[in-house]
C-alpha positions as CSV (number, residue, x, y, z in Angstrom):
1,X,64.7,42.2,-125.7
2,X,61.2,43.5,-125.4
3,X,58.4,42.1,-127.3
4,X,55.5,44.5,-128.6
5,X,52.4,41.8,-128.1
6,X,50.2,42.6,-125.8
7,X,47.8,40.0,-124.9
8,X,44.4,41.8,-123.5
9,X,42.8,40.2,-120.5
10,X,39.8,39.8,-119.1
11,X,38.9,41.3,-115.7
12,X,36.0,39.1,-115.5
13,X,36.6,35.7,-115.9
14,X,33.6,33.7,-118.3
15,X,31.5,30.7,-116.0
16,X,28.8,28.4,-117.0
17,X,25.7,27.9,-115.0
18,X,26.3,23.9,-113.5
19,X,22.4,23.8,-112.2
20,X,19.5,25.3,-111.4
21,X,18.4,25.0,-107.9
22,X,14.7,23.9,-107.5
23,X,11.7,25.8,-106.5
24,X,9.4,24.7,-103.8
25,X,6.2,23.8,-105.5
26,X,3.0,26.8,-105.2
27,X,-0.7,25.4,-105.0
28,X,-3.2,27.6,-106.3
29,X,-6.8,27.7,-106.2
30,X,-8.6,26.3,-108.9
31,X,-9.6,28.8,-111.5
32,X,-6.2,30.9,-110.8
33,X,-5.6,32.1,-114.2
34,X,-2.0,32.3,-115.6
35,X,-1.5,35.5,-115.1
36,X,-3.0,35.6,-111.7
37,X,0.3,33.4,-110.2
38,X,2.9,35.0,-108.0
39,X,5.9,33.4,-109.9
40,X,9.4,34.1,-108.1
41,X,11.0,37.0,-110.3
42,X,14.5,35.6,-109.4
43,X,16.0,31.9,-109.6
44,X,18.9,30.8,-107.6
45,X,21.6,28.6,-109.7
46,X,25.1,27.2,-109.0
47,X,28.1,28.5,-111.4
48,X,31.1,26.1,-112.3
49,X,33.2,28.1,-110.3
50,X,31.3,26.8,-107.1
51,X,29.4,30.3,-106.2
52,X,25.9,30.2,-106.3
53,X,23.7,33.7,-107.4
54,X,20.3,34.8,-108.5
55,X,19.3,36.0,-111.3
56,X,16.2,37.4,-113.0
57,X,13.9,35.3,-114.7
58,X,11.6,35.1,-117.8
59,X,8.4,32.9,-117.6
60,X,7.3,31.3,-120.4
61,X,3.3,31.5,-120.0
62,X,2.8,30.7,-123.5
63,X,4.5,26.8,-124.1
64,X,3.1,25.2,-120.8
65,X,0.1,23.4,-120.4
66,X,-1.6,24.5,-117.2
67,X,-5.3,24.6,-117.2
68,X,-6.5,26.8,-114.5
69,X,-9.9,24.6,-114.4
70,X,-8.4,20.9,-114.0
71,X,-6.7,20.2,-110.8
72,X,-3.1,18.8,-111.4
73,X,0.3,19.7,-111.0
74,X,2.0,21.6,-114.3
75,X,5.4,22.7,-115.3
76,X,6.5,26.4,-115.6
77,X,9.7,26.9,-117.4
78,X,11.6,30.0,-117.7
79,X,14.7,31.7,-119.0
80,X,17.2,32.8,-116.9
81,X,18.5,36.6,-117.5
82,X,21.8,36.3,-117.5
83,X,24.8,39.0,-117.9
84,X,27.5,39.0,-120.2
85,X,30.2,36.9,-118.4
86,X,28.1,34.1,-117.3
87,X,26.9,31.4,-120.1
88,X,24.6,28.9,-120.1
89,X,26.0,26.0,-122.8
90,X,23.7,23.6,-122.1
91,X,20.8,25.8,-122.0
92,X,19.7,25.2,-118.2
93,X,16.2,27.0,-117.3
94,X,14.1,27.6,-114.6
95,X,11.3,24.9,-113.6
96,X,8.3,25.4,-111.3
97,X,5.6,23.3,-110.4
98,X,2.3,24.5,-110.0
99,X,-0.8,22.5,-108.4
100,X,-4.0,23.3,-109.1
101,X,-6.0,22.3,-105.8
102,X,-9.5,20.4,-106.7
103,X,-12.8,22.3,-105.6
104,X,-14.0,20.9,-102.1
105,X,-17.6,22.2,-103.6
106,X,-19.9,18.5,-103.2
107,X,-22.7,20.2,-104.2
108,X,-25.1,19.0,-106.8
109,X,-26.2,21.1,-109.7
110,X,-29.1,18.7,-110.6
111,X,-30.7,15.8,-109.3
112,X,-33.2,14.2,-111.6
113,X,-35.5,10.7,-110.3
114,X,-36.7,8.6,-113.7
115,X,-36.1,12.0,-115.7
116,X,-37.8,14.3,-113.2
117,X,-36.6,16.9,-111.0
118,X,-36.4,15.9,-107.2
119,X,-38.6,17.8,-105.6
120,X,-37.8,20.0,-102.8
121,X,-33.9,19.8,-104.4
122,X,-31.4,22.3,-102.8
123,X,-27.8,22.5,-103.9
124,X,-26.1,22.8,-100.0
125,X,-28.6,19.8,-98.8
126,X,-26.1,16.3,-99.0
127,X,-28.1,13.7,-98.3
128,X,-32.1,12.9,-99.5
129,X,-34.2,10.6,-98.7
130,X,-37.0,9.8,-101.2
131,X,-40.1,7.4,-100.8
132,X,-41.5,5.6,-103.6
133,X,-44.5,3.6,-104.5
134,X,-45.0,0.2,-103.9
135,X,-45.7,-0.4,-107.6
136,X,-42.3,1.2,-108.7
137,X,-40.1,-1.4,-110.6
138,X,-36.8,1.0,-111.8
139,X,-35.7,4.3,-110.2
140,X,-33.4,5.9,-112.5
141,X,-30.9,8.5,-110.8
142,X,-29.3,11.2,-112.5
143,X,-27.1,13.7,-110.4
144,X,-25.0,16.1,-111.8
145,X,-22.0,18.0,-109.4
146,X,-20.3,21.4,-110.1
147,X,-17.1,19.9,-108.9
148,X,-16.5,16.3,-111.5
149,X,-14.5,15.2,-108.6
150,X,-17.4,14.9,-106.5
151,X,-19.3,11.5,-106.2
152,X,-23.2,10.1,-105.3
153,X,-23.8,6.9,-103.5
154,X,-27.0,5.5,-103.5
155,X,-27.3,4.1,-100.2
156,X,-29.1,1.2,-98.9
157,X,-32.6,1.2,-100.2
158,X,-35.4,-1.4,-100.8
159,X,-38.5,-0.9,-103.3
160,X,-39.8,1.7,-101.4
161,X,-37.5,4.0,-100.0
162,X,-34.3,5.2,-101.8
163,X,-31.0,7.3,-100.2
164,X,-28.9,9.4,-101.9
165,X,-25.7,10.9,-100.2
166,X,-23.2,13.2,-102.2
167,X,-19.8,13.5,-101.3
C-alpha cells in the first residue's frame, strides 16, 4: 500500500558556526581615526560540520572604545554575514585588536626656568645646559612634551649649573 505523505527535504543541510578563527593584531599610527583602519572585510570561522569558510563581515565602529589619540590596544567586534543555512546560536562575532603605537616625538613644547621661558629654547634641541648665579637658592623647572609619554631628567647639577635632558 502506498502512503500519500511526502516529507520535503532539505538540499542544504542547516550548521552552526563552532568558532571564530582569530585575527592577527594591526598597529596603527597614533591619530589613525576609526574610519581610517584597513579592517579585513571577510572573517574565517569553523562550522560544526568540520569545514571552515569566510564570510563577510560588519564592524561595529560605534560600541568600541578606541581612542585614536591614546596608545593602547582596543577591541573591534563585528558581525558576521551569514546566509541562510548557516546559524550562529550562540551569537559568535568577529574580534580584532587594534594597537595604537605611542608617538616617538621627545620634543618639548615649553620649557620654563622659575616661571620664565628658557632662553634660546628649540623644540628638536634634547639636552640644555643652563648656568645660574651663585646667589640662586631654588630653580624651578617646568617642561611640557607633545608626546605625555615622553620624560625630562634633570641631570646632575650643583648651585650653579643645571642639565636638562628629554627623552
Amino acid at each position: 500500500m502506498e502512503s500519500d505523505l511526502s516529507a520535503s527535504a532539505s538540499a542544504t543541510p542547516y550548521t552552526n558556526v563552532a568558532e571564530v578563527l582569530a585575527f592577527a593584531p594591526i598597529q596603527v599610527a597614533k591619530g589613525t581615526k576609526l574610519e581610517e583602519l584597513s579592517l579585513p572585510a571577510e572573517v574565517q570561522a569553523r562550522l560544526t560540520d568540520g569545514s571552515e569558510q569566510e564570510f563577510p563581515v560588519r564592524w561595529d565602529l560605534v560600541n568600541t572604545d578606541y581612542d585614536p589619540g591614546q596608545a593602547g590596544a582596543y577591541a573591534v567586534t563585528g558581525e558576521l554575514q551569514l546566509p541562510g543555512y548557516i546559524r550562529n546560536p550562540h551569537h559568535l562575532h568577529a574580534e580584532l585588536t587594534v594597537s595604537v603605537l605611542p608617538d616617538n616625538d621627545a620634543k618639548l613644547r615649553n620649557i620654563q626656568l622659575n616661571g620664565e621661558q628658557l632662553q634660546g629654547f628649540k623644540p628638536e634641541i634634547y639636552t640644555y645646559s643652563v648656568r645660574f648665579p651663585y646667589t640662586t637658592e631654588q630653580i624651578t623647572v617646568t617642561a611640557v612634551t607633545y608626546e605625555p609619554g615622553a620624560t625630562f631628567e634633570i641631570v646632575g647639577g650643583n648651585s650653579q649649573r643645571l642639565q636638562l635632558v628629554v627623552t
